[in-house]
VMD Tcl script that builds the backbone (N, CA, C; Angstrom):
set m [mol new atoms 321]
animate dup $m
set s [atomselect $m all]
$s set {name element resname resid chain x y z} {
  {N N UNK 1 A 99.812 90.381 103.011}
  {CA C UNK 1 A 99.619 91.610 103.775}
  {C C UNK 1 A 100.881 91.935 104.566}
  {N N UNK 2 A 100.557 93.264 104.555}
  {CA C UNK 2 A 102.437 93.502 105.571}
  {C C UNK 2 A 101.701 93.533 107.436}
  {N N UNK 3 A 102.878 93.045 107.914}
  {CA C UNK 3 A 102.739 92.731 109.257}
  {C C UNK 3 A 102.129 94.208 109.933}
  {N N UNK 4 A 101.642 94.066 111.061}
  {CA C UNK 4 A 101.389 95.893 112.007}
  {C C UNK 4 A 102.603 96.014 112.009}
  {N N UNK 5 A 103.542 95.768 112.422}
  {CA C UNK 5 A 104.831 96.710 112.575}
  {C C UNK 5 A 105.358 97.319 112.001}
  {N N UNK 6 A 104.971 97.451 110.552}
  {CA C UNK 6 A 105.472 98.034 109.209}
  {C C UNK 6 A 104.147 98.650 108.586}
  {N N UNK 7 A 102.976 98.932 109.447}
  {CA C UNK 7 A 102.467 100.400 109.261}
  {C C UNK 7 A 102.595 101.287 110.347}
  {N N UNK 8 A 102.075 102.169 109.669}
  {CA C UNK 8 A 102.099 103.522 110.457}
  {C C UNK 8 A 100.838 103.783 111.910}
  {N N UNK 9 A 100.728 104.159 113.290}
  {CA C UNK 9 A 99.831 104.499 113.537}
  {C C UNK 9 A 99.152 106.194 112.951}
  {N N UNK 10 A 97.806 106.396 113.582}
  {CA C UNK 10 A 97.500 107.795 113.943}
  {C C UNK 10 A 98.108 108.901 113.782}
  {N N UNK 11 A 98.765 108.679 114.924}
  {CA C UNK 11 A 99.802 109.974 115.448}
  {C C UNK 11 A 100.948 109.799 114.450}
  {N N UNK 12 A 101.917 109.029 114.217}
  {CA C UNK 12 A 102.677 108.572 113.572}
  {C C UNK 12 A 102.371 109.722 112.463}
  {N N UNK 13 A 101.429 109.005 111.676}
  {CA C UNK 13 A 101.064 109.939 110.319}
  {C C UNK 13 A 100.788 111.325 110.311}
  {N N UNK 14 A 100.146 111.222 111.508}
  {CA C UNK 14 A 100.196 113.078 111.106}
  {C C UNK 14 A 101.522 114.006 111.580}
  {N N UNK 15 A 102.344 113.443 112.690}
  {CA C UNK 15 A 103.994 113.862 112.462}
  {C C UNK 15 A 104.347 113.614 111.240}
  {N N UNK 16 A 104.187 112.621 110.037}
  {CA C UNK 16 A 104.534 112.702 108.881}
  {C C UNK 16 A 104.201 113.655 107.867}
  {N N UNK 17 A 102.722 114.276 107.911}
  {CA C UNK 17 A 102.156 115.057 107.340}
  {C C UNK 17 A 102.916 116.216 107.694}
  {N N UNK 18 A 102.633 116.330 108.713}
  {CA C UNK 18 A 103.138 118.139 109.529}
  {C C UNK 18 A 104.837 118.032 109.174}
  {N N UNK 19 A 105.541 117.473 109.265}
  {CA C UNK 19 A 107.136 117.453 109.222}
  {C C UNK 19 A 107.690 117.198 108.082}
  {N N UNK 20 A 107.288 116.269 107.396}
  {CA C UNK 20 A 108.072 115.123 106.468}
  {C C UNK 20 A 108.208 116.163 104.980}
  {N N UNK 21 A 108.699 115.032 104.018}
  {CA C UNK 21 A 108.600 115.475 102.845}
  {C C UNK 21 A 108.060 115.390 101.955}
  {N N UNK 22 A 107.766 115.225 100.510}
  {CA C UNK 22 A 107.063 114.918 99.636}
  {C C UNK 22 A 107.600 114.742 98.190}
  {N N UNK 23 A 107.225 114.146 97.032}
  {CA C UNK 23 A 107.004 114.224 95.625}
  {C C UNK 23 A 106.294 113.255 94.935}
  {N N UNK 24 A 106.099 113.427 94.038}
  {CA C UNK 24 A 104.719 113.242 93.580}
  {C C UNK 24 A 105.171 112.411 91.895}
  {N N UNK 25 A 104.547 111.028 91.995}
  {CA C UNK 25 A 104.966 110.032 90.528}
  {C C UNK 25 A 103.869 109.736 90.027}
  {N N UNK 26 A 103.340 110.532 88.803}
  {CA C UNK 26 A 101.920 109.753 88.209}
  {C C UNK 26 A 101.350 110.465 89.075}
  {N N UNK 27 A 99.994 108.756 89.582}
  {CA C UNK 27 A 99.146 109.423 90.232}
  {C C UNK 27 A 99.341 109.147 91.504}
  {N N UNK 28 A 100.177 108.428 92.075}
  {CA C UNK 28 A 100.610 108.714 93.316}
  {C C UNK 28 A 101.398 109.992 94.320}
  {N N UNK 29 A 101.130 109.884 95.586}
  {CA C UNK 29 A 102.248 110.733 96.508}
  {C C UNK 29 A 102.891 110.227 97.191}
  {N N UNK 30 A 103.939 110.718 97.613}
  {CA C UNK 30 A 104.767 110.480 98.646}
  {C C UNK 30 A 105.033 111.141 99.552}
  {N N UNK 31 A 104.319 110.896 100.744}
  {CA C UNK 31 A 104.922 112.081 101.763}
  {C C UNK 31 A 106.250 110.664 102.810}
  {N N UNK 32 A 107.786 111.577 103.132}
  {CA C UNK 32 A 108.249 110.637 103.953}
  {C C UNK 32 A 109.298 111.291 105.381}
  {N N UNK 33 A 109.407 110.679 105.932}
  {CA C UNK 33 A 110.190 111.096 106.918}
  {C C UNK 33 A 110.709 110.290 107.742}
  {N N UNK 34 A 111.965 110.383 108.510}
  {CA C UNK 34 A 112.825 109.931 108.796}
  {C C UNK 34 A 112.478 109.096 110.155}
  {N N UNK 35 A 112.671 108.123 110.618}
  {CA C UNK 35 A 112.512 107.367 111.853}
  {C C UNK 35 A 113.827 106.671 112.680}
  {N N UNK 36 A 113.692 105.981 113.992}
  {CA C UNK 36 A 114.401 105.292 114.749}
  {C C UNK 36 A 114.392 104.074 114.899}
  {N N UNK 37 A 113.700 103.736 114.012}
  {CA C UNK 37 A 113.599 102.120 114.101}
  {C C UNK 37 A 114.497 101.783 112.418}
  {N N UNK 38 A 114.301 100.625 113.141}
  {CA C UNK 38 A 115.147 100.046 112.071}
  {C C UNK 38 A 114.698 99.060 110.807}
  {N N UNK 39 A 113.324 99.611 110.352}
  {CA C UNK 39 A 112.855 99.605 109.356}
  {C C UNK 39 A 111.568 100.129 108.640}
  {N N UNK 40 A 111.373 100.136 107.710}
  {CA C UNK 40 A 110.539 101.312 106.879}
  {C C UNK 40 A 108.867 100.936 107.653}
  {N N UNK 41 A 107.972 101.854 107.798}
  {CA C UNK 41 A 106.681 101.938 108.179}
  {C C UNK 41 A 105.885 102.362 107.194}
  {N N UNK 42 A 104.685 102.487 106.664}
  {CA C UNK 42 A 104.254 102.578 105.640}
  {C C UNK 42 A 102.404 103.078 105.786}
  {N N UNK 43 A 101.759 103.818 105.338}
  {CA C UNK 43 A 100.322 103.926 105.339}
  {C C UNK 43 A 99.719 104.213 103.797}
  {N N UNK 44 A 98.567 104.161 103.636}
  {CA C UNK 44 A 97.877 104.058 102.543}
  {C C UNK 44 A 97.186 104.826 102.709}
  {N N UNK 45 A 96.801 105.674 101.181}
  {CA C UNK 45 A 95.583 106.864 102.219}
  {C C UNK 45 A 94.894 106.960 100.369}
  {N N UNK 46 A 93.500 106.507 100.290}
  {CA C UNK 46 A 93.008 106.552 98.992}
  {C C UNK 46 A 91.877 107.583 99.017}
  {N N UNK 47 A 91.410 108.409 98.795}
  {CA C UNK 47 A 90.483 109.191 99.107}
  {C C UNK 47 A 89.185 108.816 98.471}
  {N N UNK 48 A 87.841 108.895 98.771}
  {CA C UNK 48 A 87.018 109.089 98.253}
  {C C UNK 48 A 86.805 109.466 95.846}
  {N N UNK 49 A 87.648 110.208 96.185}
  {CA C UNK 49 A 87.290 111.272 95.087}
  {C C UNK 49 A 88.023 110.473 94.206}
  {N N UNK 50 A 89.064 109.617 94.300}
  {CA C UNK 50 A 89.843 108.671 93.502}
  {C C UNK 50 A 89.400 107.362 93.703}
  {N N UNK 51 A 88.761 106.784 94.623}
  {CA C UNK 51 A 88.042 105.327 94.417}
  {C C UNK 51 A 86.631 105.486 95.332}
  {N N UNK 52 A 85.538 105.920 94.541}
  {CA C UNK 52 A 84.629 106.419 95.220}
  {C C UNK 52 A 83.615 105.180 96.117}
  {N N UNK 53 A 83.948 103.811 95.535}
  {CA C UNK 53 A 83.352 102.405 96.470}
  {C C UNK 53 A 84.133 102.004 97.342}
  {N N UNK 54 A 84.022 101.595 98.434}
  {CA C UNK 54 A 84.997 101.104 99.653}
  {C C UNK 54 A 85.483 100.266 99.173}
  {N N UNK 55 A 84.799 99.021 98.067}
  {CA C UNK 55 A 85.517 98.176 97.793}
  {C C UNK 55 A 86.734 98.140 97.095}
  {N N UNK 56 A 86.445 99.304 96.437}
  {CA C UNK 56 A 88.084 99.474 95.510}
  {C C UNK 56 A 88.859 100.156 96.378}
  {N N UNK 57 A 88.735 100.479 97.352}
  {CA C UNK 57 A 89.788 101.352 97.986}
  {C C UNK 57 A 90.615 100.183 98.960}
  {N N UNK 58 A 89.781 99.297 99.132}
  {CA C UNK 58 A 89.888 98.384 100.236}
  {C C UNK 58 A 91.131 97.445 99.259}
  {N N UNK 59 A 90.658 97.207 98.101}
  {CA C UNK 59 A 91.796 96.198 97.664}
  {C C UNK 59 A 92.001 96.807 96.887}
  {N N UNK 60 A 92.758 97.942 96.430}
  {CA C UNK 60 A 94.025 98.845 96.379}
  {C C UNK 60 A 94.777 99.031 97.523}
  {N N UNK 61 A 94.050 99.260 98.429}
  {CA C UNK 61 A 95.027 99.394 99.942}
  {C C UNK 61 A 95.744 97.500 100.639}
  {N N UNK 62 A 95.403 96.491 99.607}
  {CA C UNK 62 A 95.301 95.039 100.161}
  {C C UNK 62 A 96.830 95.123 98.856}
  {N N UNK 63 A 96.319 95.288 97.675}
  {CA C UNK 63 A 97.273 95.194 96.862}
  {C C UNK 63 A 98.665 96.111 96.874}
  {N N UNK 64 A 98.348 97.357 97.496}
  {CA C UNK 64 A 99.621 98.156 97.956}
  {C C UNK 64 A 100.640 97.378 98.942}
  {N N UNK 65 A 99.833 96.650 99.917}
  {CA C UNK 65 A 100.753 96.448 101.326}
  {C C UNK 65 A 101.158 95.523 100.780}
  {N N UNK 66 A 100.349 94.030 99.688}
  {CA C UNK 66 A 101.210 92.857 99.800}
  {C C UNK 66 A 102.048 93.423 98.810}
  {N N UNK 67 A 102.403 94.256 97.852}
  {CA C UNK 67 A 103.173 94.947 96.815}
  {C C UNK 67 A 104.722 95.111 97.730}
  {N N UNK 68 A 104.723 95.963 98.970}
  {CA C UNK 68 A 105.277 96.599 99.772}
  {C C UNK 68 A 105.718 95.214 99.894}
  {N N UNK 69 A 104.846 94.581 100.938}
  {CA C UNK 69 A 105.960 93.651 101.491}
  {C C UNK 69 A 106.809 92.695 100.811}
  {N N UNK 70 A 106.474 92.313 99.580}
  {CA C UNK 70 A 107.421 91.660 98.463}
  {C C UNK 70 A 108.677 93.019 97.972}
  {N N UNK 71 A 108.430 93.864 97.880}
  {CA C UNK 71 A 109.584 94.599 97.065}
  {C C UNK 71 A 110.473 94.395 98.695}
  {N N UNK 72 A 110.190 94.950 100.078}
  {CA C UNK 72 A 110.518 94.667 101.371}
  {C C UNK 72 A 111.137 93.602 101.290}
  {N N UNK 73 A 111.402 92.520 100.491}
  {CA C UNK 73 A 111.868 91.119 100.789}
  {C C UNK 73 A 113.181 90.959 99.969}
  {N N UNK 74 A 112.888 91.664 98.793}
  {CA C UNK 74 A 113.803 91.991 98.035}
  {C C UNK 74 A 115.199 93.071 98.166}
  {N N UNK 75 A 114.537 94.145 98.419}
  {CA C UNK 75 A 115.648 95.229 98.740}
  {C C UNK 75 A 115.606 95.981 100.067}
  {N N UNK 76 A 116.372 96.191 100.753}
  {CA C UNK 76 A 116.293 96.899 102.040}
  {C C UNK 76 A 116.048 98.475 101.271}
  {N N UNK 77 A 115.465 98.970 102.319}
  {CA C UNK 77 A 114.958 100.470 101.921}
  {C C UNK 77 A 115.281 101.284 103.239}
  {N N UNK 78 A 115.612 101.305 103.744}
  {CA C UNK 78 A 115.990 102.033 105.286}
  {C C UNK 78 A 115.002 102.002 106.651}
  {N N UNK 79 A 114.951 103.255 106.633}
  {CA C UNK 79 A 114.431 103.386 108.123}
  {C C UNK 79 A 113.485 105.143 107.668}
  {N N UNK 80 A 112.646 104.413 107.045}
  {CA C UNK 80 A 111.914 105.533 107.168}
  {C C UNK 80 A 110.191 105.345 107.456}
  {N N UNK 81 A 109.377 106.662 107.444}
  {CA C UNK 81 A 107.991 106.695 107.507}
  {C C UNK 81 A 107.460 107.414 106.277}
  {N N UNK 82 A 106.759 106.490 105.393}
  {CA C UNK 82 A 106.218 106.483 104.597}
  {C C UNK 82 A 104.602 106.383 104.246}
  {N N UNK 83 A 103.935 107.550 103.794}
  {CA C UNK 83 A 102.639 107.615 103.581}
  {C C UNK 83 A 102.687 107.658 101.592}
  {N N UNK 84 A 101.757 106.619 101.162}
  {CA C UNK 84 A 101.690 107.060 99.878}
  {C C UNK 84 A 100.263 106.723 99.722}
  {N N UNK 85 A 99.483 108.234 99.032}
  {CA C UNK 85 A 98.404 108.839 98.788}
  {C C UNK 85 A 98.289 108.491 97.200}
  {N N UNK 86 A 97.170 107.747 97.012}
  {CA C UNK 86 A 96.834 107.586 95.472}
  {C C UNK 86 A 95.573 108.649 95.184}
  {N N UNK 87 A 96.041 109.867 94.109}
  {CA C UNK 87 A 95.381 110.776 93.153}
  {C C UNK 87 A 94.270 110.363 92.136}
  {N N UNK 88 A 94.277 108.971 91.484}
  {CA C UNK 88 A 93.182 108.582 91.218}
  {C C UNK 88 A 93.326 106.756 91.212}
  {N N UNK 89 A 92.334 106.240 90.537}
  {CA C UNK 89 A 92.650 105.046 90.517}
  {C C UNK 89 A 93.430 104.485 89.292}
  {N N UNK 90 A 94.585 103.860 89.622}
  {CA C UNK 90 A 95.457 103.520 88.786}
  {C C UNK 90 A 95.487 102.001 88.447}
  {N N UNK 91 A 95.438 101.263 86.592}
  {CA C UNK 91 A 95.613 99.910 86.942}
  {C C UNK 91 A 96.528 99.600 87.223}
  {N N UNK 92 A 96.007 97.928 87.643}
  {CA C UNK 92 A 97.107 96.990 88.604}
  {C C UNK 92 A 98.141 96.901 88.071}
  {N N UNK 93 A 98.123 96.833 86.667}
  {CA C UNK 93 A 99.841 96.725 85.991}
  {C C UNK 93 A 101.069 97.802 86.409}
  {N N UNK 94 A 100.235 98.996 86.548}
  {CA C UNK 94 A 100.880 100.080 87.011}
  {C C UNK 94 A 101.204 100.287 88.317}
  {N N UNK 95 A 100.932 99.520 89.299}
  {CA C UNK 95 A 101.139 100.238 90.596}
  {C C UNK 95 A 102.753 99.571 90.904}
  {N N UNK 96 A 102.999 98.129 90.758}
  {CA C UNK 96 A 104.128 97.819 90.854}
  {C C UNK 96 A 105.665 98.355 90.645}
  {N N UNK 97 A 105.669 98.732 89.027}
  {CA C UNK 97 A 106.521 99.567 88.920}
  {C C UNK 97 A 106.889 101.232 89.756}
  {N N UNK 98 A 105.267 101.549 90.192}
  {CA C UNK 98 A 105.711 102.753 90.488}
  {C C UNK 98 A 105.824 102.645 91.818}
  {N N UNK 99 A 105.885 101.668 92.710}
  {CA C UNK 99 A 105.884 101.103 93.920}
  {C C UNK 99 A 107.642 101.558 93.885}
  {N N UNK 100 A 107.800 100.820 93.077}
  {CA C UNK 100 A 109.578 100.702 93.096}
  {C C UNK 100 A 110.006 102.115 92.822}
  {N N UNK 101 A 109.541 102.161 91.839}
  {CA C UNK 101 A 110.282 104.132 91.491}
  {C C UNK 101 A 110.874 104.476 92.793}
  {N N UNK 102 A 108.905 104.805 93.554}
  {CA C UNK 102 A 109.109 105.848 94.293}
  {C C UNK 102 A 110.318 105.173 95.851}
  {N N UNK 103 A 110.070 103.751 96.117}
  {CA C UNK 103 A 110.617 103.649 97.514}
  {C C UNK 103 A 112.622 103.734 96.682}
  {N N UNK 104 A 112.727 103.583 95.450}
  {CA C UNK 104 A 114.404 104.100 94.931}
  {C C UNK 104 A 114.220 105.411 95.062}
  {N N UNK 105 A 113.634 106.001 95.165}
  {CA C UNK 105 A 113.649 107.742 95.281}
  {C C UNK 105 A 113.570 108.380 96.363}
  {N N UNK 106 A 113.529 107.672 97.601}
  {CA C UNK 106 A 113.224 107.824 98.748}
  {C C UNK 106 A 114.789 107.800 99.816}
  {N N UNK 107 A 115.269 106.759 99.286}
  {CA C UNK 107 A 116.725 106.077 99.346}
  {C C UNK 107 A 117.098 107.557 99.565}
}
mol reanalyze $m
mol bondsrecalc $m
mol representation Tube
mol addrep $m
């Protein structure tokens, strides 16, 4: 799991929503925007309509963060705030790679 300091709060996210940027890989999103700290923050946001049992949303959102914090160990990624929104449910083989895409596209 990634530590609290490397998610996002509340407020946090919705300055990300209202300000930030976006594009869109598969079935993921990316909304991101720029911060003062000195390393990347991150939230998960699975909706209903793409994993309609808590349980799958719950470990998609378990498998995103420990995803995050291993690629995090590997490559520095900056200083940003990062929300990525999954469009439907995607398998596990797939989320890794597109983990990476999107935080090289972010760069």
């Amino acid at each position: 799991m990634l530590a609290s300091t490397f998610r996002l709060r509340k407020q946090d996210v919705e300055r990300v929503y209202k300000k930030g940027r976006s594009f869109r890989e598969d079935f993921l999103v990316a909304r991101f925007l720029g911060n003062n700290l000195e390393h990347c923050r991150f939230a998960v946001v699975i909706p209903k309509k793409a994993a309609p049992k808590a349980t799958q949303r719950t470990r998609l959102k378990r498998k995103t963060f420990t995803l995050l914090g291993e690629i995090m160990k590997v490559q520095k990624i900056g200083n940003f705030d990062i929300i990525l929104s999954y469009k439907q449910l995607p398998k596990e083989n797939d989320i890794n790679p597109l983990l990476v895409r999107i935080l090289v596209r972010v760069k």
